[in-house]
C-alpha positions as CSV (number, residue, x, y, z in Angstrom):
1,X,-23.3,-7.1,47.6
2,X,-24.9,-5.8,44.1
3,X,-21.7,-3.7,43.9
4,X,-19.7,-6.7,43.8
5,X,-21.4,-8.6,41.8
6,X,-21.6,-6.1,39.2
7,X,-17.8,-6.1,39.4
8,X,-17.5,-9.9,38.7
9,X,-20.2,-9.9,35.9
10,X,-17.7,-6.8,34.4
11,X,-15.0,-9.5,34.7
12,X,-16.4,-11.8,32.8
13,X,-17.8,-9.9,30.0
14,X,-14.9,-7.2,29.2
15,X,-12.3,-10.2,27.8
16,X,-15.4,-11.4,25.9
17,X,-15.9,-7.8,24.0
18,X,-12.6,-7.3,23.9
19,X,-11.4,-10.7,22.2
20,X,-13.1,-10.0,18.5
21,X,-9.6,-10.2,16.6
22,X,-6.4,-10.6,16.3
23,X,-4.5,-8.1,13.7
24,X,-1.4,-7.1,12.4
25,X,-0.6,-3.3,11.4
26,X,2.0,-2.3,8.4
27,X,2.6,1.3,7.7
28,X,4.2,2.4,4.6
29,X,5.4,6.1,4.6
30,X,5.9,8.2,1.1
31,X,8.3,10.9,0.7
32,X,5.6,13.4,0.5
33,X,4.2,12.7,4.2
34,X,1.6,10.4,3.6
35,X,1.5,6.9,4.7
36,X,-0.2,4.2,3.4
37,X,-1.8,2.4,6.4
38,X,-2.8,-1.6,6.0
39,X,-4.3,-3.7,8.4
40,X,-4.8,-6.8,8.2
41,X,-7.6,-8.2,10.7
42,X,-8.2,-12.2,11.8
43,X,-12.0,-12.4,13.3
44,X,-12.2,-15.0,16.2
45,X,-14.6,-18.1,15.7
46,X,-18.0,-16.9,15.8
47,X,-17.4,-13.0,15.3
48,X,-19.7,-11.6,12.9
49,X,-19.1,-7.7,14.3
50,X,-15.2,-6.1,15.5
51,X,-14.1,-2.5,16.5
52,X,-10.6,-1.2,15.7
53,X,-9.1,1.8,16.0
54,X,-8.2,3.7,13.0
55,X,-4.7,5.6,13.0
56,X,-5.0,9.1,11.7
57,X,-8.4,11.1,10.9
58,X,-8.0,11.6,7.3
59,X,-8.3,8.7,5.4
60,X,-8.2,8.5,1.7
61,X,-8.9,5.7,-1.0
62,X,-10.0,3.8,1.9
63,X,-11.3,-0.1,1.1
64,X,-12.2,-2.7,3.8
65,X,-12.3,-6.2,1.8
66,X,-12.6,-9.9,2.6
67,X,-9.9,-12.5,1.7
68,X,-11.3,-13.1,-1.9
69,X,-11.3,-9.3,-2.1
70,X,-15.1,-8.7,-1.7
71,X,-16.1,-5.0,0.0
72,X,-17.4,-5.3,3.2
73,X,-20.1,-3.5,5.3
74,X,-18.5,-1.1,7.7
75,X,-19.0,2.7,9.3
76,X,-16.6,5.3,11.2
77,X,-17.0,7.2,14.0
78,X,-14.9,9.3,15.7
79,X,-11.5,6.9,14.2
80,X,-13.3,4.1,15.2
81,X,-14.2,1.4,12.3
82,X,-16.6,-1.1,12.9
83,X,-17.1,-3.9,10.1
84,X,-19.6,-6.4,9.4
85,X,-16.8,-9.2,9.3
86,X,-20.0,-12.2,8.2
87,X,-18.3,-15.2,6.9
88,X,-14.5,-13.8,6.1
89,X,-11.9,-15.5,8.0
90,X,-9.7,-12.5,6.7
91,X,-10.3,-9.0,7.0
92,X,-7.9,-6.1,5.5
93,X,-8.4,-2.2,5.9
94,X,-5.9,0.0,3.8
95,X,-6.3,3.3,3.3
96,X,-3.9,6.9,2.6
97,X,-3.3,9.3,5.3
98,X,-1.5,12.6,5.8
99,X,-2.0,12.7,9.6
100,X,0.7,10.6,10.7
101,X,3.5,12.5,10.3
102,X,5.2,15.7,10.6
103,X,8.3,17.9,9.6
104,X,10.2,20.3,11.5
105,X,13.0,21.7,8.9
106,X,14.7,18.6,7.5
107,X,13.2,15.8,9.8
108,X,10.3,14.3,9.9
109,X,8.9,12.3,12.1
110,X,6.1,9.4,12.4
111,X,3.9,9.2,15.5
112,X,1.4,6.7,16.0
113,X,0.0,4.8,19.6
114,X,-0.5,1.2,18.6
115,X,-2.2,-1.8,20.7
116,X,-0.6,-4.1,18.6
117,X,3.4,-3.7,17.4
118,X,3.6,-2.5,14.2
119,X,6.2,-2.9,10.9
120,X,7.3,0.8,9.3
121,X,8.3,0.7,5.9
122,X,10.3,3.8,5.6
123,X,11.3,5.6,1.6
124,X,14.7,4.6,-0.1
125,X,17.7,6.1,1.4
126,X,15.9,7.3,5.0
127,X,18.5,8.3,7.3
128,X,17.1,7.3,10.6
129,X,17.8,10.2,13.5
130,X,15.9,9.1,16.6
131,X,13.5,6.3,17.8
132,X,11.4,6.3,20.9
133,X,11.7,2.6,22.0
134,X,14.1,-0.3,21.0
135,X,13.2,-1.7,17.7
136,X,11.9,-5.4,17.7
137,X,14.0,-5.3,14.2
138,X,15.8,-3.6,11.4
139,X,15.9,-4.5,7.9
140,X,16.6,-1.9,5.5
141,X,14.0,0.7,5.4
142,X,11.4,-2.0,7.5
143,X,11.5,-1.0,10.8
144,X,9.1,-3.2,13.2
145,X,8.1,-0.9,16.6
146,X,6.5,-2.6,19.8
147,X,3.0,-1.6,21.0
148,X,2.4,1.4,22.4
149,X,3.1,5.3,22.1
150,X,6.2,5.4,19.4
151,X,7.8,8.0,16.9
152,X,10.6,7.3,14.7
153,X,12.1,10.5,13.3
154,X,13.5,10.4,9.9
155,X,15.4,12.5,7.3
156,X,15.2,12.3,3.3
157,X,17.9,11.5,1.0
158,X,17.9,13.3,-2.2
159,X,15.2,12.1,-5.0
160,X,16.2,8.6,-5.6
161,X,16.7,8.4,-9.2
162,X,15.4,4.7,-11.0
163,X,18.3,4.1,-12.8
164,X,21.1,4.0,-9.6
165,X,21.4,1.1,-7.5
166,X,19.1,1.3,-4.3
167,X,20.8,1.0,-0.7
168,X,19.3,-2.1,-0.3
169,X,21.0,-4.0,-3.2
170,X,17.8,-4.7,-5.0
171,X,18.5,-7.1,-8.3
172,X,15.4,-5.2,-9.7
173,X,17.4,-2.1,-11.1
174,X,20.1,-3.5,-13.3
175,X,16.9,-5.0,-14.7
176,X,15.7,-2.2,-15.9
177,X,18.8,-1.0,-17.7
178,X,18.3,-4.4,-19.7
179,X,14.8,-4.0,-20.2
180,X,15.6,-0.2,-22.1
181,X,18.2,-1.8,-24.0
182,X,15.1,-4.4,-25.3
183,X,12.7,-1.4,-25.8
184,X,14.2,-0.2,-29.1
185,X,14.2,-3.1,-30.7
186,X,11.3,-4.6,-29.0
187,X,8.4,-1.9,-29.1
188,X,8.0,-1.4,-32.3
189,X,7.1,-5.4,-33.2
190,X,5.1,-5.7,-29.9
191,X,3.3,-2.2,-30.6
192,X,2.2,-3.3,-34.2
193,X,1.4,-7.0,-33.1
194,X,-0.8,-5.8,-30.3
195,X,-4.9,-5.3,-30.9
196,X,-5.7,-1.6,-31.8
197,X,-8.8,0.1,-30.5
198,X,-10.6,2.0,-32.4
199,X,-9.6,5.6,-32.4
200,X,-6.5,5.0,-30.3
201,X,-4.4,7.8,-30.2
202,X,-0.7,7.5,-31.1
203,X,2.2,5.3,-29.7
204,X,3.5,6.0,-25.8
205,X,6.7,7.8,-25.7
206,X,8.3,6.0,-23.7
207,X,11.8,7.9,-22.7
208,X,8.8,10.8,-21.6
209,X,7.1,8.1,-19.7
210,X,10.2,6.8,-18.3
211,X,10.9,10.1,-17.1
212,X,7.8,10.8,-15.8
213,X,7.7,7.8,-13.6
214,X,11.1,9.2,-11.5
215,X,9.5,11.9,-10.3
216,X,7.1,9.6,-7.9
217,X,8.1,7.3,-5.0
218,X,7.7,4.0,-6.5
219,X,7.3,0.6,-4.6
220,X,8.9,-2.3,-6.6
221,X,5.1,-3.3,-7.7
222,X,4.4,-0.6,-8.9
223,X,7.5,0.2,-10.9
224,X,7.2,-3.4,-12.0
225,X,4.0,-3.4,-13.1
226,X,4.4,0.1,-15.0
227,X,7.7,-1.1,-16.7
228,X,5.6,-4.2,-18.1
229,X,3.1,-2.1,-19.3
230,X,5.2,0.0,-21.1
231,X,7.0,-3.0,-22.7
232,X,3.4,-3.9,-24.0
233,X,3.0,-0.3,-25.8
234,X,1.3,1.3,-22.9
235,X,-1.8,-0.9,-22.4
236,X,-2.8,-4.2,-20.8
237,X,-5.3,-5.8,-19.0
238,X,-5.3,-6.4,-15.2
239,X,-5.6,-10.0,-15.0
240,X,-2.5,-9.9,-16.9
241,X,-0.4,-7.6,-15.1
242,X,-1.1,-9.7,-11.8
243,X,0.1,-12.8,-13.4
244,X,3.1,-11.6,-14.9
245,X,4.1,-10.1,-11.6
246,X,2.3,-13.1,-9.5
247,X,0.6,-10.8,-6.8
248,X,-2.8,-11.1,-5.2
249,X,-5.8,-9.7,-6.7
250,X,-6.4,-7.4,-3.7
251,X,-2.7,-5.8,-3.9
252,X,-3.0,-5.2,-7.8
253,X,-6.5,-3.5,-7.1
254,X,-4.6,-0.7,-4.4
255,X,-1.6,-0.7,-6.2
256,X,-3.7,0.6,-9.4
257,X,-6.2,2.9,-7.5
258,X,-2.9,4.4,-6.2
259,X,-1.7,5.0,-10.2
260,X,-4.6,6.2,-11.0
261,X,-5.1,8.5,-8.3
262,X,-1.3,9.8,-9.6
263,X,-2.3,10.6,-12.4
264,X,0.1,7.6,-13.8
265,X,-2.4,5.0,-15.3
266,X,-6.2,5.0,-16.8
267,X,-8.5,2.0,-15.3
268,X,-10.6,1.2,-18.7
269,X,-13.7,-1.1,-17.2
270,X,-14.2,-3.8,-19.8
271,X,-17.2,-6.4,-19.8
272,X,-15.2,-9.4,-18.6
273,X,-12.1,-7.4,-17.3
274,X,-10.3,-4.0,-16.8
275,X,-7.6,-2.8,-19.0
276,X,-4.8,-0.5,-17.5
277,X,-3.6,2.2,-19.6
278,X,-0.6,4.9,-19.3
279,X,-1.7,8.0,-18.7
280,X,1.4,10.6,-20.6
């Protein structure tokens, strides 16, 4: 008798612990291995605590935010996150990892075991050899898996160099052939128009920089937002960069802990705002 009631009080709480959340995984992977993991969490009414299961053990540049971008309290234990959700009716975990994929000779492949299906954003030019399940779609590089145990096992093209059009047909490259056109006769004006700080060292080369940028896998934001400040002689703030390129405040503050960590851009803390500079 106390056995079976045990069972049905069991029954009642598990759904309970169980329904915290509802979340949606993206993985982006980097020709190097690493994979750039973002998880975007909804808390249900009343939550104030969830649990989720972090893929990968390594996990590098890691922030856990609100929707307005504020850090959040959390811990990890044995790839388990749990986060102080309070008030935020949003919740997003992003973070770097190695531990995701693998390479044996020419192919690599991605292995993860997901609760939830999950969208794969492969690097330009992936040749695709071998999936383990039926795709729930194809676009391009995006690939979006169903839940549960999958690999997708992948080979490299050659470097992808800025200046050739991408598989995908992106608009954004014959852009940037205009925008070098603009740079010599541009540069120089917007260089001498543009504040000075004191003891600033001397002008950006920019062909150097240019060709510094094409030896690192690129998302469009981030070759955007490098291009414009370039155009602006190698400095600008970050309030600026977001508007120009209209993207949340959250996804400008990865994107440029990601440059930074590259060794591509400087973060300058100002007392109203940060300034983003080119690193040479």
């Amino acid at each position: 008798m106390k056995k079976a009631a045990l069972i049905t009080l069991l029954l009642i709480i598990l759904p309970l612990a169980s329904a915290q959340y509802t979340a949606e995984l993206s993985l982006t992977v980097y020709r190097d291995g690493y994979v750039g993991v973002d998880i975007k969490i909804v808390p249900d009414e009343y939550t104030a605590q969830v649990s989720i299961p972090l893929p990968g053990s390594t996990y590098e540049s890691l922030f856990v935010v609100d929707e307005e971008g504020n850090p959040l309290d959390y811990s990890v234990e044995g790839g388990t996150m749990v986060i102080n959700t309070g008030n935020a009716s949003l919740v997003e975990v992003s973070y770097y990892t190695p531990d995701l994929t693998t390479k044996a000779g020419p192919v690599w492949t991605l292995s993860l075991n997901s609760s939830v299906p999950f969208t794969v954003v492969l690097p330009e030019g992936t040749t695709v050899v071998d999936l383990s399940d039926v795709p729930l779609s194809i676009a391009g590089e995006n690939i979006t898996m169903p839940s549960g145990n999958q690999s997708i096992s992948y080979v490299l093209s050659a470097s992808v160099n800025v200046e050739e059009p991408s598989p995908s047909g992106s608009s954004y490259t014959p852009a940037i052939a205009v925008i070098l056109l603009l740079f010599a006769a541009l540069a120089a004006g917007v260089y001498l128009r543009r504040p000075r700080e004191k003891g600033e060292e001397k002008p950006l080369d920019k062909d150097a920089y240019l060709k510094k940028m094409e030896g690192f896998e690129l998302n469009d934001y981030e070759r955007d937002a490098l291009l414009y400040i370039l155009e602006r002689g190698g400095r600008a703030s970050q309030a600026e960069v977001r508007k120009a390129l209209d993207i949340p405040k959250t996804t400008a503050w990865r994107m440029f802990k990601r440059l930074e960590k590259q060794g591509l851009v400087k973060i300058v803390k100002g007392s109203k705002e940060n300034w983003v500079e080119l690193k040479p």
